[in-house]
MDAnalysis code that builds the backbone (N, CA, C; Angstrom):
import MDAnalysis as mda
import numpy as np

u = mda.Universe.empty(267, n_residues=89, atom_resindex=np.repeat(np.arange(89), 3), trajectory=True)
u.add_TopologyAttr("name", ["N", "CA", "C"] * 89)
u.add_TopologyAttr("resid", np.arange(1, 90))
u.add_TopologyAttr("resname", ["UNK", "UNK", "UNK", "UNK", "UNK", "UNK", "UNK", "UNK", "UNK", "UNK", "UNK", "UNK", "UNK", "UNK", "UNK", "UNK", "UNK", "UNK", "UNK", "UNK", "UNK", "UNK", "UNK", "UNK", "UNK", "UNK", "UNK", "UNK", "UNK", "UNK", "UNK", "UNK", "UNK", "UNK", "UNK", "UNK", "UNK", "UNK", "UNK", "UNK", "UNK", "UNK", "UNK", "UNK", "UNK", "UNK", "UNK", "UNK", "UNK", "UNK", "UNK", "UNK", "UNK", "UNK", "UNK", "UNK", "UNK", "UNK", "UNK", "UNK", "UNK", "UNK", "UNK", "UNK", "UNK", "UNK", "UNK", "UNK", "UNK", "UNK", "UNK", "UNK", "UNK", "UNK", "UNK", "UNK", "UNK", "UNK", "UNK", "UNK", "UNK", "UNK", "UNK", "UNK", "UNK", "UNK", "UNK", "UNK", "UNK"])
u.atoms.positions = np.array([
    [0.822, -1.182, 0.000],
    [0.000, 0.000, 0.000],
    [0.878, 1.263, 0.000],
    [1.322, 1.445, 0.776],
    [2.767, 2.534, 0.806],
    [3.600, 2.898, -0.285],
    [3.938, 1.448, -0.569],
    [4.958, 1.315, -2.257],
    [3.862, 2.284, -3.446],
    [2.817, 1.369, -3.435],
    [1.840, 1.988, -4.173],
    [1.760, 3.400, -4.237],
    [1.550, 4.747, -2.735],
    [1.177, 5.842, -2.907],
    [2.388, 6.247, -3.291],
    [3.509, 6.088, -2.813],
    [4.914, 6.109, -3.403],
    [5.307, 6.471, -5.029],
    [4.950, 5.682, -5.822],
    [4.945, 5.227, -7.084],
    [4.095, 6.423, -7.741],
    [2.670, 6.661, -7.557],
    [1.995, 7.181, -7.699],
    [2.375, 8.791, -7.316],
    [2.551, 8.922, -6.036],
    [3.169, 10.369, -6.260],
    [4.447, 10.701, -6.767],
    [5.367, 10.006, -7.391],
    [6.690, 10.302, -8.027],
    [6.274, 10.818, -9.046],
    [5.084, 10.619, -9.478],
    [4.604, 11.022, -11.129],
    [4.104, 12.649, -10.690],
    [4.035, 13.029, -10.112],
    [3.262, 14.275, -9.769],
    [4.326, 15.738, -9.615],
    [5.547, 15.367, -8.836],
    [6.380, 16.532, -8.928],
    [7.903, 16.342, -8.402],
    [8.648, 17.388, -8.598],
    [10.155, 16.501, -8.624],
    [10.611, 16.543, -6.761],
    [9.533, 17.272, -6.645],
    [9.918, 16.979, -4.818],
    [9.310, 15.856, -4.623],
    [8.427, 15.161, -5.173],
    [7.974, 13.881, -4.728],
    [9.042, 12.912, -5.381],
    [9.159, 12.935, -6.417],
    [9.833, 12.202, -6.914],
    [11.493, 11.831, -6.026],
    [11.989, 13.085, -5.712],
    [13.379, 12.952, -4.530],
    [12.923, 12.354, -3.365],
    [11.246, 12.248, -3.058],
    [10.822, 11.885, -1.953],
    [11.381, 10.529, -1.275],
    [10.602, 9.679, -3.075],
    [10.357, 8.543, -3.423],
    [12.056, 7.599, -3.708],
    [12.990, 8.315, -4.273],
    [14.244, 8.199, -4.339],
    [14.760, 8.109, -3.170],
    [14.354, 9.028, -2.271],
    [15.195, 9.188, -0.619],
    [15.013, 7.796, 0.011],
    [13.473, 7.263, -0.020],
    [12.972, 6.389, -0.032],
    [13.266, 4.378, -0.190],
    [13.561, 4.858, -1.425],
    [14.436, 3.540, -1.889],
    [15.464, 3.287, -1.362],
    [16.511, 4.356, -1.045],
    [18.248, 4.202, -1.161],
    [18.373, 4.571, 0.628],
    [17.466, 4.842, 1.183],
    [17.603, 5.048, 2.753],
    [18.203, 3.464, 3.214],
    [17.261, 2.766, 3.645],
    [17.859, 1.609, 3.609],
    [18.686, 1.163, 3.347],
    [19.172, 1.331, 2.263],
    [20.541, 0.528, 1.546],
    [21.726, 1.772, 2.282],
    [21.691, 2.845, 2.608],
    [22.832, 3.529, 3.168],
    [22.612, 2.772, 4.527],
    [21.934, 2.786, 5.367],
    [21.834, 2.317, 6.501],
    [22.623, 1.140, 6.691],
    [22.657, 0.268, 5.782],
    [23.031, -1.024, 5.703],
    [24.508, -0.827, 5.306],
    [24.731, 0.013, 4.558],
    [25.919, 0.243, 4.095],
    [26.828, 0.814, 5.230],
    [26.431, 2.161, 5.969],
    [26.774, 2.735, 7.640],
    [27.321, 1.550, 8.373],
    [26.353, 0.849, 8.626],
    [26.509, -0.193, 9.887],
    [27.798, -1.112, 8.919],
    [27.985, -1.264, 8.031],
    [28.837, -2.138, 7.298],
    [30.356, -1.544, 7.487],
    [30.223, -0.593, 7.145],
    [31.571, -0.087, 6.896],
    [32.002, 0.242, 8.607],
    [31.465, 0.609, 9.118],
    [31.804, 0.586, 11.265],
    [31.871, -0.472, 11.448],
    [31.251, -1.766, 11.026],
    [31.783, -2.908, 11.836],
    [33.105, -2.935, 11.043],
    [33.385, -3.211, 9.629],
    [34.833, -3.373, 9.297],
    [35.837, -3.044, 9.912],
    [35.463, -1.293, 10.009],
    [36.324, -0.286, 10.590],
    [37.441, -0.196, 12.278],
    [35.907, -0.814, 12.810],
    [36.084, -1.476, 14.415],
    [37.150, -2.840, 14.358],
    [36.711, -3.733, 13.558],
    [37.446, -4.854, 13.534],
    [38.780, -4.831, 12.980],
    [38.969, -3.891, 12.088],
    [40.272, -3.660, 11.560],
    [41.193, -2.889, 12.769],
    [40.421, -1.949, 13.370],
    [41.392, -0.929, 15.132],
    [41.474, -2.425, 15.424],
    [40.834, -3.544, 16.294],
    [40.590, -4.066, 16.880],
    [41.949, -5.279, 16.798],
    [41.646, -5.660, 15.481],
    [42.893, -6.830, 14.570],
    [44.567, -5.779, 15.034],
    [44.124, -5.009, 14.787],
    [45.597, -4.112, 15.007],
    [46.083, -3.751, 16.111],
    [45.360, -3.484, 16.988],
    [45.320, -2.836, 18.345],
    [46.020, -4.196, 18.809],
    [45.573, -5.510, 19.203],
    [45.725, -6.860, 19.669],
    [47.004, -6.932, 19.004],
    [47.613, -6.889, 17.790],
    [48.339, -7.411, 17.196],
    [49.710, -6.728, 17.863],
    [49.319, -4.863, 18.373],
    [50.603, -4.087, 18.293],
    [50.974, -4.577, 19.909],
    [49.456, -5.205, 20.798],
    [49.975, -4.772, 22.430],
    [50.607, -6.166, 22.479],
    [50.580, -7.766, 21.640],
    [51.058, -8.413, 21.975],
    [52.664, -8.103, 21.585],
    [53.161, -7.714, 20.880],
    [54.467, -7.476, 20.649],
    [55.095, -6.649, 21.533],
    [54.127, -5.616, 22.254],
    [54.162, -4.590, 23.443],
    [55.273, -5.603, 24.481],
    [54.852, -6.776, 24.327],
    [55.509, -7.572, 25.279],
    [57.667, -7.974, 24.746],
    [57.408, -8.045, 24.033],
    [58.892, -8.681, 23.470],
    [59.550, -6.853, 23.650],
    [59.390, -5.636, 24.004],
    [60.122, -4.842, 23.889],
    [59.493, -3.320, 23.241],
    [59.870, -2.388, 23.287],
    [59.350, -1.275, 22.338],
    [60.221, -0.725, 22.050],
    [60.476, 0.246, 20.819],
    [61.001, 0.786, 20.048],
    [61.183, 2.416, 20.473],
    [62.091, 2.857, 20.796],
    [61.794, 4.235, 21.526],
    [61.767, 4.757, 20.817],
    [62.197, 5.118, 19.845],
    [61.972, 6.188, 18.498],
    [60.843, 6.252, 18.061],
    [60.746, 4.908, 17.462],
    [59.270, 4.749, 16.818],
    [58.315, 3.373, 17.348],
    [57.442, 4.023, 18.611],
    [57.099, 2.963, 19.225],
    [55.959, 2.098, 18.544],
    [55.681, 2.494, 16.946],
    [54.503, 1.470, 17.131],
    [55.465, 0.575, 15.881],
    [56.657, 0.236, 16.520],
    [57.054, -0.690, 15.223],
    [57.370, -2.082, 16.126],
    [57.497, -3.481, 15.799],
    [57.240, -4.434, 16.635],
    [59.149, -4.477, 16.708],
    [59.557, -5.607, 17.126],
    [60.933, -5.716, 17.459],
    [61.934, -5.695, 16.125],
    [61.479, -6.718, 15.567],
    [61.688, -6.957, 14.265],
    [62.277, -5.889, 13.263],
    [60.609, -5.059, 13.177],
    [60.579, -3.755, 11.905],
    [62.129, -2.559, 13.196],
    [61.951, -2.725, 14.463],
    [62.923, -1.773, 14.872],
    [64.228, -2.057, 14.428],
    [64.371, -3.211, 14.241],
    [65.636, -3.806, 14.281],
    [66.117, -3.679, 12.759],
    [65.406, -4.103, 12.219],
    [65.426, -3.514, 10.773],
    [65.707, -2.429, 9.952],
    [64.738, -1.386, 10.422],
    [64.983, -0.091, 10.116],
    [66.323, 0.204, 10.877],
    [66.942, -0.015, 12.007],
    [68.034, 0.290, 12.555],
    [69.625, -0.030, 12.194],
    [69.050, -1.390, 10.957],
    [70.561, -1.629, 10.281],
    [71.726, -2.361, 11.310],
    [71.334, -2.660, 12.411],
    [71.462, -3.174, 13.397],
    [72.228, -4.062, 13.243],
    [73.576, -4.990, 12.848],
    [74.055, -6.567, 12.380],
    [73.489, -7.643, 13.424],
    [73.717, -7.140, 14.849],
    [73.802, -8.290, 16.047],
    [72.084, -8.760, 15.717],
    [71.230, -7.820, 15.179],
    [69.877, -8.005, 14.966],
    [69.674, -9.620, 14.549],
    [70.372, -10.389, 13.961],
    [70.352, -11.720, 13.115],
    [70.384, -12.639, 14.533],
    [71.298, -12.459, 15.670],
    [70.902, -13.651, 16.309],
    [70.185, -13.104, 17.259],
    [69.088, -11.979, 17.264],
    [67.947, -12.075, 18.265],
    [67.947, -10.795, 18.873],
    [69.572, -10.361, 18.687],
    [69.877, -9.630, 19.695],
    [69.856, -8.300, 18.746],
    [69.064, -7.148, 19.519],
    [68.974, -5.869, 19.060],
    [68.861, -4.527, 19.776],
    [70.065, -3.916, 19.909],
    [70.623, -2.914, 20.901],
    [68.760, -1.561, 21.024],
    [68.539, -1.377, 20.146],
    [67.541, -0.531, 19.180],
    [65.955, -1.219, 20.782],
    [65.982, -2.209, 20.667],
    [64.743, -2.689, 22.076],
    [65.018, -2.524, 22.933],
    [64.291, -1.752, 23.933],
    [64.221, -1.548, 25.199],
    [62.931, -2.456, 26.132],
])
């Protein structure tokens, strides 16, 4: 019944017609909103977990959100190969 007066007044004027458009595509943004925040959340979430477990093996004082590894790396470091990396605190 709704769809119906819907349909029917799109034919009548172009404010109805944007009415009727707003109409259709409401929903589908809604769906789309809630879509892209859950991704968004889960992606902080995947990352966040990923940076505090490495939190544990040491941090990088320069650049603390790099794990032991990427410090040791970027630092050019040699002793870095058997484990050992001056660059972790």
């Amino acid at each position: 019944m709704r769809h119906r007066y819907i349909v029917k007044k799109r034919q009548e004027s172009i404010f109805d017609l944007i009415k009727g458009a707003h109409d259709a595509w409401s929903g589908w943004l809604c769906v789309l909103l809630v879509g892209v925040t859950a991704g968004t959340l889960a992606g902080v979430i995947d990352i966040g977990a990923t940076w505090m477990t490495d939190l544990k093996f040491g941090i990088c004082p320069d650049q603390f959100w790099l794990n032991k590894e990427q410090c040791c790396w970027s630092s050019n470091d040699t002793e870095s190969v058997n484990g050992n990396c001056s660059q972790v605190v």
